[in-house]
N, C-alpha and C positions, 0 to 999 in steps of 0.2 A: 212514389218516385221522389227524388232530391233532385232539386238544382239548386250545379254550384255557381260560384263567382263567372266563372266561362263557357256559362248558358248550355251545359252540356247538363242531363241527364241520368242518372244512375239507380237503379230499380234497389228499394231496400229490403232485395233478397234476404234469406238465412242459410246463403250460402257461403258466405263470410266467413273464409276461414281463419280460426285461432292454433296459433301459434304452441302446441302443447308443452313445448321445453322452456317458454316463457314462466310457465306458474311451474313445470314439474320440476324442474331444478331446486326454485328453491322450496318447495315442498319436502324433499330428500335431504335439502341441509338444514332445515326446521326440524325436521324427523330426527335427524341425528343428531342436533342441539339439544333434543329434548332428553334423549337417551344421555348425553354425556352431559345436562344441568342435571339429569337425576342421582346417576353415578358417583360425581363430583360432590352433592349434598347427603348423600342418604347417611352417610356415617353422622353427622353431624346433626341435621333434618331430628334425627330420631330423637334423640334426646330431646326437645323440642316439643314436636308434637307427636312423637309415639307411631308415626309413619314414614318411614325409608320415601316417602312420592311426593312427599307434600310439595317441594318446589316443582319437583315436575309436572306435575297436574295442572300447580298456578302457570307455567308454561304452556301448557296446553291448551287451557282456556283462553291465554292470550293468542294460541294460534286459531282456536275459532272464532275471536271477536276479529282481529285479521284476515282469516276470510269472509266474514259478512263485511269488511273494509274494503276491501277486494273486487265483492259483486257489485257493491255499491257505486264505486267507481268506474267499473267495466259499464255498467248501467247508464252513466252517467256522459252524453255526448262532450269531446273534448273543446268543444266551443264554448259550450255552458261554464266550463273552469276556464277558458278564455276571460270571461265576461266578468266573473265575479273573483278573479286573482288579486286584485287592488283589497277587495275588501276583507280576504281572507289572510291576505297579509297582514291590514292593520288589527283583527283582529287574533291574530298570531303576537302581534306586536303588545296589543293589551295584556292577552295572556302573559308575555313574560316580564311585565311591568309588576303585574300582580303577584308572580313568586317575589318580588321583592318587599312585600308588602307585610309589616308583620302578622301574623294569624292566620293570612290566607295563604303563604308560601311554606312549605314544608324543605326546613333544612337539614342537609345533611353529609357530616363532613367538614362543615365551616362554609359549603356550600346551598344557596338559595336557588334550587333550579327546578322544584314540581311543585305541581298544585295536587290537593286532595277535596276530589268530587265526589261527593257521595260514596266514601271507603275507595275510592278508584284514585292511585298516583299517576297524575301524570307532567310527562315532559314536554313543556309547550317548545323546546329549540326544538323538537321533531317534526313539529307543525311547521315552526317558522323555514324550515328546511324544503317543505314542501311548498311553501306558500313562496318562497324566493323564487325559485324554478319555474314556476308560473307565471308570477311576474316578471322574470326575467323574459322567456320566451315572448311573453304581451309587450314590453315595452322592444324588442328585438323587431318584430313583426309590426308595431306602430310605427317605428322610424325607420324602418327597411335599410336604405343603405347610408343612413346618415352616423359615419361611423363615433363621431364627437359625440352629437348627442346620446345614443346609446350606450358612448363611455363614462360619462358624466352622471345619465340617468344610472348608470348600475354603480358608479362609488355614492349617489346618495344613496341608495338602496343599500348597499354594503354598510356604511356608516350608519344607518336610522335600525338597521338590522342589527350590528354589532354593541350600538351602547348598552342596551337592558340584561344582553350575555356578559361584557363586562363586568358590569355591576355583579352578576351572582356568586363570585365567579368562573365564566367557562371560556377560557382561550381557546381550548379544543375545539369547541364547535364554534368561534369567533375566525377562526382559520379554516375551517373545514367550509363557512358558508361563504367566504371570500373566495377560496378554491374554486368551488362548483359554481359562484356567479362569473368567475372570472374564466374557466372553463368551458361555459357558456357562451362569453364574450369571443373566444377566440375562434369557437367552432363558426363563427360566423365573420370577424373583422381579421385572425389570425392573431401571431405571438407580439407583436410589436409593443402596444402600448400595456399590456399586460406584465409585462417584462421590465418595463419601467416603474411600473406598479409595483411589482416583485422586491424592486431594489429597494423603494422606501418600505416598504410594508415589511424587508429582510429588518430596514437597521430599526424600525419600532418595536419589531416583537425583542429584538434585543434588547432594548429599551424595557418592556415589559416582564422580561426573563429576569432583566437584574433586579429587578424591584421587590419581585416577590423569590424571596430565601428557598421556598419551596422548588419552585419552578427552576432556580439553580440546583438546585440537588437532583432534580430530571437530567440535566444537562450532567452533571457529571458522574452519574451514574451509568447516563449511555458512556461519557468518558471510559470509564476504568471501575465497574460494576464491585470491582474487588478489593479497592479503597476503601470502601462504608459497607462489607460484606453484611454484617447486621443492621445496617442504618438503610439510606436510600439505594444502596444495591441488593437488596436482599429479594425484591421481587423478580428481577433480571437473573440474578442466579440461578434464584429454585425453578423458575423457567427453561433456562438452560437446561440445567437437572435433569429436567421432566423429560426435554428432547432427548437427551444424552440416554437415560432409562427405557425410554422406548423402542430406542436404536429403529430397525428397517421394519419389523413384523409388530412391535408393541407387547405391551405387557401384558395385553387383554383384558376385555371391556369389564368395568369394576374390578380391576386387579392393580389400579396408578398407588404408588405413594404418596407423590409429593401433596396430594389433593388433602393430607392427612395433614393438614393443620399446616403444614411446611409451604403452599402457594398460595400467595392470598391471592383471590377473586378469582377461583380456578371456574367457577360457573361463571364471570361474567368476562374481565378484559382478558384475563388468561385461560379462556375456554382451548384456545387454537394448542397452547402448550400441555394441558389435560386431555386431550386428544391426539397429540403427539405421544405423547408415554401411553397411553393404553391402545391406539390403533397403529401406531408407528409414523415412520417415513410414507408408507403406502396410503393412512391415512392421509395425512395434509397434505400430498400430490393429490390425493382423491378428490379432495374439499378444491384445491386452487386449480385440478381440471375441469372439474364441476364447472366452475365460476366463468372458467376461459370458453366452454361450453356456451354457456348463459352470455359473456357478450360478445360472443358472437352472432348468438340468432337477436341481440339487441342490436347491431350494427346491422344487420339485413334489415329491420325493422325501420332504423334510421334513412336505408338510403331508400327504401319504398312510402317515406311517411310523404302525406297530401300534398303537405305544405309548408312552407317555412317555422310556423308557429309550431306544429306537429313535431316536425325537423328538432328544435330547440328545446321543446320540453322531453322529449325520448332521449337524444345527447343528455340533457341536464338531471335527468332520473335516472339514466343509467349511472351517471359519475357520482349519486346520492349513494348508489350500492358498493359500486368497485372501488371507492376513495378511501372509505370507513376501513374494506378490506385489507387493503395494501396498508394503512397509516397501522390499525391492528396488529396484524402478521409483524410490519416492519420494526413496532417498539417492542414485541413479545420473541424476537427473535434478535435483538439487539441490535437493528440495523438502521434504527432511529430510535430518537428520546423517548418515550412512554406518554401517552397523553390520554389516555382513559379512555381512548375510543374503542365502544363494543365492537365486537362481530358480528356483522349482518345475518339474519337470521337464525343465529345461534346461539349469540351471548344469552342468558337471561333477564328480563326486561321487556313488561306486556306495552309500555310506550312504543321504542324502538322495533321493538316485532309488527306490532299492528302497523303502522304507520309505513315499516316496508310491504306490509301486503300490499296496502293500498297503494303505493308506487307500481306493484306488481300491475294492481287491476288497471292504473291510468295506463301503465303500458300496453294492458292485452286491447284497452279498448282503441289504441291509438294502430295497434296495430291490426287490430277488425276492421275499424275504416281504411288502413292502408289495402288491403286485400279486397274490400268490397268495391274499392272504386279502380283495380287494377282489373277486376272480373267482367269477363265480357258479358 
């Protein structure tokens, strides 16, 4: 038996049901990442190591260290990640203090953003991603309806979170983790001071857009892709392309061009336009019904979770998944600036995969308590 806060009672039956379109969904979009990192590489793969699979195998091993991530955390009571969110933070925070470090950070790009473990790269802003969402729900639920303080506690958090991505650096995910704290913020105080937030936070990133030359050539390639056809438009393009080629039915699976040396990162940020030319139009409605699928039995989840704290980190896990998606989709379809964010369980990339299972399993476990304590 459990007892909770309101001296009530609850038998820890194993009757407790799991939610199975929580993990099958993205199981079926991991499946099919994997199929199209293989596709997308094998031409190239070969030459290499003399195997058409080799990325996709490394794929697949990252999706079953992502499901022992997975069970771990379903395993793992959501009060226990209450308790120790502070410390998982600051050690999120070390981590990415240490890709700046020379010898222990591994750069790439002109970029400082993984460490290498024992032959294993990985991305500590995936950690610090999770370990905000935590923190955030814990300091939401500490100060219940004190909506200043809550405000305050989540821009130091935004700010302590944001310098060590700077420095590497990652705007992308410097934006991406303000989103989903301040997303956070509003599923619980609303849009107001968020909004306000918004305005200064709009004219800093412009502030930081002009500084670095790079990050202007994002911006005017969403502009006008066809001013720098071979320069900073040329990924926009062959994206295009790729849609354009595939039209409504697709080319058919290992049958794309553009993946031929013509789309750079067609296995990682432009997996969704590599999947548009060989499965079509039918594909990527497929992939974005899938997803509309998936939060929606997250939103059932949300209005059945325990408690507030519950409440906050389901909200703030599910906007870890659907944000990535939409910023993805929206710069490989010309409908925002390009910012390197993968797709959720598809791009390639054993950091970012694992680290969504493991969102996966907080969810299922957060939603096994919500069920076991609705059960009579």
């Amino acid at each position: 038996m459990t007892r909770y806060a309101d001296n009530t009672f609850i038998p820890n039956d194993a009757h407790a049901k799991v939610d199975i379109w929580l993990w099958l969904i993205p199981l079926i979009l991991s499946g099919l990442g994997i199929l199209m990192v293989t596709t997308t590489t094998s031409n190239l793969i070969y030459n290499v190591s003399g195997s058409p699979f080799t990325m996709g195998i490394r794929q697949t091993r990252s999706l079953g260290l992502g499901f022992m991530m997975m069970l771990f955390a379903f395993c793992i009571p959501a009060r226990f990640w209450q308790n120790i969110a502070g410390l998982l933070w600051v050690f999120s925070i070390i981590m990415l203090v240490a890709t700046l470090i020379p010898g222990v950070g591994n750069s790439s790009g002109g970029a400082s953003r993984w460490l290498r473990i024992g032959g294993i790269s990985i991305q500590p802003s995936e950690i610090m991603i999770l370990a905000a969402v935590l923190e955030s729900g814990k300091i939401f639920n500490k100060h219940a309806l004190d909506q200043k303080r809550c405000f305050i506690a989540t821009l130091i958090l935004i700010a302590v979170s944001s310098a060590p991505l700077l420095l590497q650096p990652d705007l992308g995910s410097t934006i991406f983790l303000a989103l989903v704290c301040m997303g956070m913020f509003t599923e619980r105080f609303g849009w107001k001071l968020p909004i306000l937030l918004g305005v200064v936070g709009a004219a800093l990133l412009v502030v930081l857009v002009i500084l670095e030359p790079y990050r202007m050539r994002r911006i005017n390639a969403f502009r006008d892709p066809y001013s720098d056809p071979l320069g900073s438009g040329f990924q926009t393009i062959q994206g295009l392309i790729a849609f354009s080629n595939g039209g409504i039915w697709g080319s058919g699976l290992g049958r794309g061009l553009q993946k031929l040396q013509y789309l750079p990162a067609a296995y990682t940020d432009f997996i969704y336009a590599a999947l548009g030319e060989e499965l079509g139009l039918l594909g990527t409605l497929g992939v974005l019904l899938l997803v509309a699928l998936w939060m929606l039995r997250c939103r059932i989840l949300y209005r059945r979770a325990e408690d507030g704290y519950s409440k906050s980190v389901a909200w703030g896990v599910t906007l870890t998944i659907v944000l990535p998606l939409f910023i993805n989709v929206g710069g490989v379809t010309n409908m925002m600036p390009l910012t390197g964010m993968p797709l959720p369980f598809m791009s390639y990339g054993g950091s970012a995969l694992v680290m969504a299972w493991m969102r996966v399993g907080l969810l299922l476990r957060l939603q096994k308590d919500a069920s076991r304590r609705s059960s009579p």
